[in-house]
N, C-alpha and C positions, 0 to 999 in steps of 0.2 A: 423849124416847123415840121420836118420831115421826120423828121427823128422824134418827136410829139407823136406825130401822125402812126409813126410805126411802132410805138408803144402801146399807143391805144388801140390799134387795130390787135397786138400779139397780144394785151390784157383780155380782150374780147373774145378773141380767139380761147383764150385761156380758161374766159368761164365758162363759155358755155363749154367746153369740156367736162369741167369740173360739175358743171350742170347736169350734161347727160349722164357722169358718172355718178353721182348722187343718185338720179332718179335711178338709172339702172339696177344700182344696189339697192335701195328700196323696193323696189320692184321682184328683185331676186328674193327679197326679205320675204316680200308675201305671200311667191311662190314655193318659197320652204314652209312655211307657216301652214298652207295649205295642204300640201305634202306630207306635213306630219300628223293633218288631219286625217288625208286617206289612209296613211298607214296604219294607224291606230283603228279605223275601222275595217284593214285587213286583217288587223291582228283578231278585230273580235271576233271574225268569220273562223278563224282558225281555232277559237277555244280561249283565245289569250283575253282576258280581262283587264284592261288598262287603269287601276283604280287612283289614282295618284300620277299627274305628269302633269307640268306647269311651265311649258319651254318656252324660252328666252329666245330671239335671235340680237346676238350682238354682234361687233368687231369694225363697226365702221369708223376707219375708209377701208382698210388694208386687209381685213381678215373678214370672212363669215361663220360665225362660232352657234350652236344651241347648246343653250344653261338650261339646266333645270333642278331645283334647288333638294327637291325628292322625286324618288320614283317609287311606285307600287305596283307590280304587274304579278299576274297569276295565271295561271293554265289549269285548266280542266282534267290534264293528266298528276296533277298534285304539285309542279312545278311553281316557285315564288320565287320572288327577287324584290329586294326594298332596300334601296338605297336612299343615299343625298350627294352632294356636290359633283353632278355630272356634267361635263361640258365637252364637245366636240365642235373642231373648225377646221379652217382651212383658210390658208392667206392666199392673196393674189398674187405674190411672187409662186408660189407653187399650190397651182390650183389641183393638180394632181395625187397632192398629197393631203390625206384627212390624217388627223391627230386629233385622239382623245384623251383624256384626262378625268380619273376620280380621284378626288383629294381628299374623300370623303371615306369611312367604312361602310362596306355594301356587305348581305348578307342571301343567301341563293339557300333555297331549302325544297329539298323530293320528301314530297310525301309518298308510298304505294297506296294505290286507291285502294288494293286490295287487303289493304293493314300493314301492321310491321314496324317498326322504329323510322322515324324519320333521317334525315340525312343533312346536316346544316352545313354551309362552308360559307367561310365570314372573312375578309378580306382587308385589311386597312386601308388600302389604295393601291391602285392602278394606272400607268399612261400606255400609253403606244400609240402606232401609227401605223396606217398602208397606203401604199403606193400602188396605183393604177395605170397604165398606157395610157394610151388615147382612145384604143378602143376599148376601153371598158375594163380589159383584164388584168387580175391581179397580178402585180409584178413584185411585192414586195411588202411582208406586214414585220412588225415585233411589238410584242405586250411585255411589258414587268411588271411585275405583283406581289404586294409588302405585303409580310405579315399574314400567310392563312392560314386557318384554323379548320379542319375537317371535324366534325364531329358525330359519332352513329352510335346508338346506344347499342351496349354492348360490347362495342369495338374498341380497340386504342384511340385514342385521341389522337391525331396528329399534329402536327405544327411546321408547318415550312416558312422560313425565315422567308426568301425570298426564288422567285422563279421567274425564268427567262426564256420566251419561247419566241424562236422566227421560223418566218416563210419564206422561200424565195423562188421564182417560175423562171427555169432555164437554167439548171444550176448546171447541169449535164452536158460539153459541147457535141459531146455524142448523141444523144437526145433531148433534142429540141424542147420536147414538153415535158421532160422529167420537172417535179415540182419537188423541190425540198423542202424538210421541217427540221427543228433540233428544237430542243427545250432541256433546262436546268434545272433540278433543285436543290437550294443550298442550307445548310443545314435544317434536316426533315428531325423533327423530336417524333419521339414514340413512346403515350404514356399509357398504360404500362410498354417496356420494350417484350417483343417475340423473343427474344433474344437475349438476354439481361446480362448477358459474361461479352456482349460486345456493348453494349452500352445503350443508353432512350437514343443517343444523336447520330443519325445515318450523315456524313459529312456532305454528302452529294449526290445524286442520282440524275443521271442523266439518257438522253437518245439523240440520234442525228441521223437521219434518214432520208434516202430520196424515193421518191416515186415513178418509178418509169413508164412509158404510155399515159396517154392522157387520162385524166382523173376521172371515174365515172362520175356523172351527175348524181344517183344516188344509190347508195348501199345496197342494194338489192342485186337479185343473185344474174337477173338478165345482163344488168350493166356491168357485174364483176366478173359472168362469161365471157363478155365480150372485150374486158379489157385483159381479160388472163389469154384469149386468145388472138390477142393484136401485139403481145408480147409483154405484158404489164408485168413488173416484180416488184418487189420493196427491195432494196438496199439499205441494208443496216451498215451506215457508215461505222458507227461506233455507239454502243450501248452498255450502260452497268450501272454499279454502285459502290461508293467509298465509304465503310463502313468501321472502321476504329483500325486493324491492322489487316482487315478485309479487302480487297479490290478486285472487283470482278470487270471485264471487259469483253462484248459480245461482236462480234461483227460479219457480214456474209450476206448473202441473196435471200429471199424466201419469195414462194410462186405459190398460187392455189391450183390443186389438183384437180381432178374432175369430181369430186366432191364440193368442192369451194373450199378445201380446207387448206389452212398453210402447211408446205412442205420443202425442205432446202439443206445447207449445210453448212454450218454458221461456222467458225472461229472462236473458243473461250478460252481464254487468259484470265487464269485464277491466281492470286497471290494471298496465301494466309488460308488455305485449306485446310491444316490442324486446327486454327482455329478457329475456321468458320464450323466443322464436325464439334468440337467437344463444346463450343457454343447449343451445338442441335440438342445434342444428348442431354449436355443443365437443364436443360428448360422441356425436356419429354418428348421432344419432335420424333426422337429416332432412338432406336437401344443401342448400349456398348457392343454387342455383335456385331449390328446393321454397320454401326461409324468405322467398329475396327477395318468391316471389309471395303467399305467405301475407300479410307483411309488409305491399304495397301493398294488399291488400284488404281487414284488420284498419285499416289508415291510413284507409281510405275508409269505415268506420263506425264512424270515432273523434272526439270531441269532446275542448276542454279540460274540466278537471275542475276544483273546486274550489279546487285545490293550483295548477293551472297545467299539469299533468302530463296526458296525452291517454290519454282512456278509450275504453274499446270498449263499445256498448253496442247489440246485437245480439239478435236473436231466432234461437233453438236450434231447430229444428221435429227430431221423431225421428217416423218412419210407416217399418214394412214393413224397421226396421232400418236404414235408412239413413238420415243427420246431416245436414242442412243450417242452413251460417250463413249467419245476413241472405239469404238465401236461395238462398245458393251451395252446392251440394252438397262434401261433404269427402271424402277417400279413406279411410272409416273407414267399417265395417259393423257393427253391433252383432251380436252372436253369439247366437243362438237358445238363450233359457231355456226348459230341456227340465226343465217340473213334473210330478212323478212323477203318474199314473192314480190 
């Protein structure tokens, strides 16, 4: 009778558990529901036009997920995006963690308001995920992305197989709020190629960089004063491109001066500088004079390499917008980043 007795009391026990978790989750359900109502009419205060969105909330017990089978959204500055199969959740084992998912092909397109070729980039799908603290802050994201297609008339076509970008907050134990980024891309096509004695397929192009000092809130030139003089830099872990017998590798500090402009002195490792030059020349970039002299003074801060193969390995200095390798000055002027007031 006892043992009766304490079954029934732990079953009881049990449902209304399962009771209050139920209604709880439903309850969450509504208050997403409603949420994505305010947002949408923040979005229109902003310019954004929500013309297509039909969300879902699904995932009961274990997860709370929004589907939404198409989207259609526009901006006032010429900005679109029309997708299908989007769905984002998060399970109760890790409430922390949002995970989204396109399974679908999305398409994002700039218009200028002020005319000019449009700008389309088209996607076969997308997941990823970020991670938050408790208190709110981002502690860790990554997106992958099949299959894009850049298109601007005019322009080369591009095509990137696939791309892999992370975030991650605290990567520095030196500094606490340095934020890291790196991002991949893996076979980039280029039709027509710039380039056509290296081939349309750049094999990879990548960056890996951290942020030091905390992040301005936003681009603008007060808050990039005030993090250039709280000691903000970028770190260029490692940056370049593998380009058929090409490989360029970039690495070093860069700081904004009291312009806002960047200025530092990076690290290049070049491999295949004969023929990344007679590439330049084929296709009209540069004359056989300009390549010869480039040529003998890349030859003059070249060593063999591992391979046997002769590398360049040279220091980049940028001050005041002007480049110099190994300390020779180049005919190339960086162009004034004009950060909005």
């Amino acid at each position: 009778m006892r043992r009766r007795r304490r079954t029934i009391i732990a079953l009881s026990v049990l449902l209304v558990l399962v009771g209050l978790y139920t209604g709880g989750w439903f309850y969450a359900r509504s208050m997403v529901l409603a949420e994505l109502d305010r947002q949408v009419a923040a979005l229109g205060a902003q310019g954004i036009t929500v013309e297509q969105l039909e969300p879902r909330v699904t995932g009961f017990p274990f997860s709370m997920g929004v589907e939404a089978d198409a989207v259609q959204m526009s901006h006032d500055a010429g900005l679109s995006w029309t997708g299908t199969g989007l769905d984002g959740w998060v399970s109760v084992f890790a409430p922390t963690t949002a995970r989204i998912d396109m399974s679908a092909p999305q398409e994002f397109t700039v218009r200028p308001v002020a005319g000019g070729p449009a700008i389309t980039v088209s996607i076969a799908g997308a997941r990823g995920f970020a991670t938050a603290g408790f208190d709110g802050a981002l502690e860790r994201a990554q997106l992958d992305v099949d299959d894009i297609v850049f298109d601007a008339l005019g322009a080369p076509e591009m095509r990137v197989t696939a791309l892999r970008a992370n975030a991650v907050q605290g990567v520095d134990d030196t500094a606490p709020d340095a934020f890291g980024a790196d991002i991949l891309l893996q076979d980039v096509a280029l039709t027509p190629s710039p380039l056509p004695q290296l081939g349309t397929q750049i094999d990879a192009i990548l960056a890996d960089v951290i942020v030091i000092g905390p992040l301005p809130r936003e681009p603008n030139r007060q808050e990039l004063a005030a993090w250039r003089d709280a000691g903000g830099r970028l770190r260029i872990e490692s940056a370049g491109l593998d380009w058929g017998e090409v490989h360029i590798r970039v690495s070093g500090d860069l700081v904004l001066d009291e312009n806002l402009q960047p200025e530092g002195t990076l690290e290049v490792v070049l491999n295949g500088h004969s023929q990344l030059l007679a590439a330049a020349v084929d296709a009209g970039l540069v004359g056989s004079a300009e390549a010869g002299m480039a040529s003998f003074g890349l030859s003059a801060l070249s060593s063999p390499g591992e391979d046997g193969r002769m590398v360049v390995r040279a220091p980049l200095s940028i001050a005041h917008q002007e480049v110099r390798l190994g300390g020779l000055p180049l005919p190339l002027r960086l162009p004034a980043i004009q950060w909005p007031r």
